[in-house]
N, C-alpha and C positions, 0 to 999 in steps of 0.2 A: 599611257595607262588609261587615260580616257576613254582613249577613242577603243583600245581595245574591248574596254568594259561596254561601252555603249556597241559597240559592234558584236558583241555575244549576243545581247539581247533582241530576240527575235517576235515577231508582231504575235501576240495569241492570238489563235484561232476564235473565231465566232462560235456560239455554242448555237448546234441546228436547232432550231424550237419545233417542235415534232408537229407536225400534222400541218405543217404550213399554211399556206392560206386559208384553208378549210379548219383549221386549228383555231386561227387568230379573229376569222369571223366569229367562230361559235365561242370564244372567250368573250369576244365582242358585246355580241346578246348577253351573253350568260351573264356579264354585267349589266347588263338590260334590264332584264328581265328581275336580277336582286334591288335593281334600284326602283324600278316598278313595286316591286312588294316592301321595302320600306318607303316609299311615296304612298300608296294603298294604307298600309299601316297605319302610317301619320295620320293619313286623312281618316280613316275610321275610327283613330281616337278622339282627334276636332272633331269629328258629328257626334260621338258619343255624349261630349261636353256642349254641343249647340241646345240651346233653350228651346224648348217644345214654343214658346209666343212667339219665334220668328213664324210659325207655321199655320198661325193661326189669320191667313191674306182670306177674304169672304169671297165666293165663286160669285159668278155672273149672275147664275139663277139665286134666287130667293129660296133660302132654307127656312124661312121664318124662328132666326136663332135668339134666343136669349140674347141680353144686352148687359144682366146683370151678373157675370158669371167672369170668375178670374179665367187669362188666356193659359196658363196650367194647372193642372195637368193636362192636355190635350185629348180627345175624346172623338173617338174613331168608330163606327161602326160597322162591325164586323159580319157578313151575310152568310151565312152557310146556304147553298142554293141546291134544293132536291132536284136530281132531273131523271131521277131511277123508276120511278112508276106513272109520270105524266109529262107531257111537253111544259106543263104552267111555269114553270118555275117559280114558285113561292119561294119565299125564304123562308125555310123549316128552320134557321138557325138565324136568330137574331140576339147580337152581344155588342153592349159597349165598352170596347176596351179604351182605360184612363192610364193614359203611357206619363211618368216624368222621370226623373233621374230616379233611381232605386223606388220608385213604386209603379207596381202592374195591378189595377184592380179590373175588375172583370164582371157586368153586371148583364147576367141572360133577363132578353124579356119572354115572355109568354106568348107561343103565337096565335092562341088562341082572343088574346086580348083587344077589347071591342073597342072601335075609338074611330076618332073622325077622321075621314081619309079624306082631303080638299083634291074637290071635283067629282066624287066619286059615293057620297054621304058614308055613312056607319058601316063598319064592315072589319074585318080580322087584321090585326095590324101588317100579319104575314102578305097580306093582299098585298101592300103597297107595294112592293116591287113587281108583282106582275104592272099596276096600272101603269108606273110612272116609271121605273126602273130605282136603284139607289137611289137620285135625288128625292125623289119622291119619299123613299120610306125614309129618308136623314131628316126630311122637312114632318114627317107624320110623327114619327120618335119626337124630334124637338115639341112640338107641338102638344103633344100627349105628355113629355114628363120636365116640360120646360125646360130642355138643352141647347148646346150652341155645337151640334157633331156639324161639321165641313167637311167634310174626309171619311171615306167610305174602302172597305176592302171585301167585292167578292170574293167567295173562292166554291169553285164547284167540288162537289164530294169527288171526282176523279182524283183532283188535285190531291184533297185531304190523303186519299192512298196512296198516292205517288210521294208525298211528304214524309210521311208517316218508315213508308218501304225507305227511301233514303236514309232516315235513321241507323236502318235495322232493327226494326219494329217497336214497340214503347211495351213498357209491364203495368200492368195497371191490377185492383183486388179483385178478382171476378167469386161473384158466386155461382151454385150450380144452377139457380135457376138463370141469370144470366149468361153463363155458359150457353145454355139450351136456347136461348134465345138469340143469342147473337151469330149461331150454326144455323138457325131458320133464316137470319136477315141477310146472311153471306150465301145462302141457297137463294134468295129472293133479288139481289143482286146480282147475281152468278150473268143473268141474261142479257144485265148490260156489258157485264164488265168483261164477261167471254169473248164476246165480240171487239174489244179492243185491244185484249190480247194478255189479259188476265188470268192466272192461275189461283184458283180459291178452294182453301185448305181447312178440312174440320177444324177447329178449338176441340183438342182432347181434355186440357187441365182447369182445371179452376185453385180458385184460392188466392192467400198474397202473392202480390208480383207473379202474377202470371204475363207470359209472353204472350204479347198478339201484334199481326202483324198488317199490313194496312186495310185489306179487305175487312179482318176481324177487328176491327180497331173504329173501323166505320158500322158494322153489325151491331160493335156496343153503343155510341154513339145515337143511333137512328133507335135504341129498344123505347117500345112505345105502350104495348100491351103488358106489358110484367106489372106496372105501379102505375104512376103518374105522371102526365108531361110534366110536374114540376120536377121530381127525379132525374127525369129522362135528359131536364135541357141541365142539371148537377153533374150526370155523366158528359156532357159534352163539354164543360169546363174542366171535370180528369181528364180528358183527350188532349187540349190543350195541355196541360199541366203537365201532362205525362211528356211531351212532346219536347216542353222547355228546359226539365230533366234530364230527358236524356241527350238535348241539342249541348247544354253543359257542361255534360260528363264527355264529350264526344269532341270542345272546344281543340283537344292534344290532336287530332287525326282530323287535318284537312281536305281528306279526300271525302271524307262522311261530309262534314260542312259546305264544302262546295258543291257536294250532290244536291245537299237540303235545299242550299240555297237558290242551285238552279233551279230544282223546282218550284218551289215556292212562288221566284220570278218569272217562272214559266205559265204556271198557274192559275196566280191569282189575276184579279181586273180591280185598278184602281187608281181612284184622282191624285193617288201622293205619287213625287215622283221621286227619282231613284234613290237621292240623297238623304228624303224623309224617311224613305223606307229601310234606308241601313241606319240610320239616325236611333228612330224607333224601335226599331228590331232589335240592337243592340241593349235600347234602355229597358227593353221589354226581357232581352236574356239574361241582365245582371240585375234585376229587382229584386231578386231572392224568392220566398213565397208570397204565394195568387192573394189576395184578398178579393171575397167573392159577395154575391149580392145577388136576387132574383126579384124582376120586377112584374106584376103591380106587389106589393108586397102586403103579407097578413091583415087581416084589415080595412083594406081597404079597398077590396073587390070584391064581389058577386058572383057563382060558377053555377051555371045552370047545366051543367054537364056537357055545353057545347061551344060559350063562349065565357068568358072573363070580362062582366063588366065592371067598369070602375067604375066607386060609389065614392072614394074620396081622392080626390084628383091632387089636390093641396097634400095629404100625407104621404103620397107616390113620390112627388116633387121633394119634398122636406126631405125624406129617407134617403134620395137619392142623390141630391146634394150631400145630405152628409155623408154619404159613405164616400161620394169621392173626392170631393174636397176635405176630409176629415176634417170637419164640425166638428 
C-alpha cells in the first residue's frame, strides 16, 4: 500500500513565471528602484530633522559676519538677477531668507539702498554683485545690517519662469492697473524670452486668484512704475508665496514636484550643496505662512528719490534681528 500510494504521486509541474528572463530582470529593478524611493524617503526625512547649525562651516573668503548672532535660524541670501534689459547683472532682487524648522521669514532689502560697498566706496547696495559677485554682496548685507549670511542662492529670472511654469502657474490678487502693467512687462520681455523659445500670453483677468503663469508671474514681479519699489519688492515676496502654495497643494502628484525641482536645480547657482538644499527647501515648504519684513525700515532712512540713505544704521540692525530671531 505504501509503495502503491507513493507511486501515484507524480512530481508537480513548475509554474512558467511569464516573461522569463526579461520578466525576472525587470522585477529585479522594479525592486530597485522601490527601495531607492524608500531610501530617498528616509533620507529626506533625516534632512528634514538636521539642524540648520550643522550649516553654519565659515567659507574661505571673509564675509565679514557677525559673531554675536545665534547659528539658527540660518540666513541665506537670496539674488534675483535682472539680465532682460542689460548685460550688468545687478541684483534687482535682494531677500534674506531665515530657514528653521517650521519658520520661513523673509526680509526684502531695498535696492536702491546706499551703503558702503568695500573696495569700491558708496554706492546701491544692488551694485555688489556686479563688483564682487555674491560674496561680495553677503559681505556688503552683513556689513550694512550686521549679519552672519554664508550661503547665497542665485536664481536668474529665466529660471524664476521655468519654476513658476512647472507648477502650472501660481494665482496671486491682481488689480486692473496691475493687470495693465504686467501685459506691458511680458511685452517688454517677450524679446528675450522669444528667442529661447518662449511663448508669451496676454493676462486677460484680474482680481482674486487670478491665474498667471511664469512669463506673467515675472511681469508682476518686475512692476516698477505703478507705486513704489517698496511695493514692487511686497509683490515679489507674493511670488514666492504664491510659489510655496501651490508647491503644497501639488505635494500628492510627483510628476509636478519633480519638474519643480528639476528646475529649480537646474537653475539656480549656489554655495549650499545638495543636501542643504533639500534639507532647506523642505523646512522652507512646511513653515506654514511667510513672515515678512522690508529693509532699511521706516525711520530710519532718507529717499531723495534716487537712493535710500541710512540715517540710523543701529535701528535697521535692532529691527532686524528681531524680526528674525523673534526678540
Amino acid at each position: 500500500m505504501y509503495y502503491e500510494s507513493y507511486a501515484r504521486k507524480k512530481p508537480r509541474p513548475r509554474k512558467k513565471r511569464r516573461g522569463g528572463c526579461l520578466g525576472a530582470l525587470l522585477r529585479f529593478f522594479g525592486k530597485l528602484v522601490a527601495l531607492a524611493l524608500v531610501l530617498a524617503m528616509v533620507g529626506a526625512v533625516g534632512l528634514y530633522f538636521l539642524p540648520v547649525s550643522l550649516f553654519m562651516v565659515e567659507p574661505d573668503y571673509d564675509l565679514a559676519l557677525a559673531t554675536d548672532l545665534p547659528s539658527s535660524p540660518i540666513n541665506v541670501l537670496v539674488l534675483g538677477v535682472d539680465v532682460l534689459n542689460d548685460g550688468s547683472q545687478r541684483s534687482d532682487t535682494m531677500m534674506i531668507a531665515s530657514i528653521d524648522r517650521g519658520t520661513l521669514r523673509l526680509t526684502s532689502i531695498q535696492r536702491d539702498t546706499y551703503v558702503e560697498i568695500d573696495g569700491y566706496g558708496r554706492g546701491k547696495i544692488n551694485a555688489a554683485y556686479v563688483y564682487g559677485g555674491p560674496e561680495l554682496a553677503m559681505r556688503t548685507v552683513n556689513q550694512a545690517f550686521g549679519m552672519n549670511i554664508m550661503h547665497y542662492v542665485v536664481v536668474d529670472f529665466t529660471a524664476l519662469v521655468d519654476m513658476v511654469d512647472a507648477l502650472g502657474g501660481i494665482e496671486l490678487d491682481i488689480s486692473e492697473a496691475e493687470r495693465e502693467q504686467i501685459n506691458i512687462n511680458v511685452v517688454d520681455s517677450a524679446k528675450v524670452f522669444y528667442r529661447l523659445g518662449y511663448q508669451a500670453s496676454e493676462l486677460l483677468n484680474s482680481g482674486e486668484d487670478t491665474h498667471l503663469d511664469g512669463l506673467q508671474a515675472l511681469g508682476y514681479a518686475r512692476i516698477r512704475s505703478l507705486d513704489s519699489d517698496f511695493v514692487r519688492t511686497s509683490r515679489q515676496r507674493a511670488v514666492v508665496g504664491a510659489m510655496l502654495k501651490k508647491l503644497r497643494a501639488s505635494l500628492w502628484n510627483p510628476v509636478v514636484v519633480g519638474r519643480f525641482a528639476a528646475e529649480a536645480l537646474e537653475g539656480v547657482r549656489t554655495n549650499l550643496n545638495l543636501a542643504q538644499l533639500i534639507a532647506l527647501g523642505e523646512k522652507a515648504l512646511f513653515a506654514g505662512e511667510i513672515e515678512q519684513l522690508r529693509m532699511p525700515v521706516d525711520g530710519a532712512f532718507a529717499d531723495d528719490g534716487s537712493k535710500l540713505t541710512i540715517t540710523d544704521a543701529e535701528a535697521n540692525v535692532r529691527a532686524l534681528r528681531a524680526f528674525i530671531y523673534a526678540e
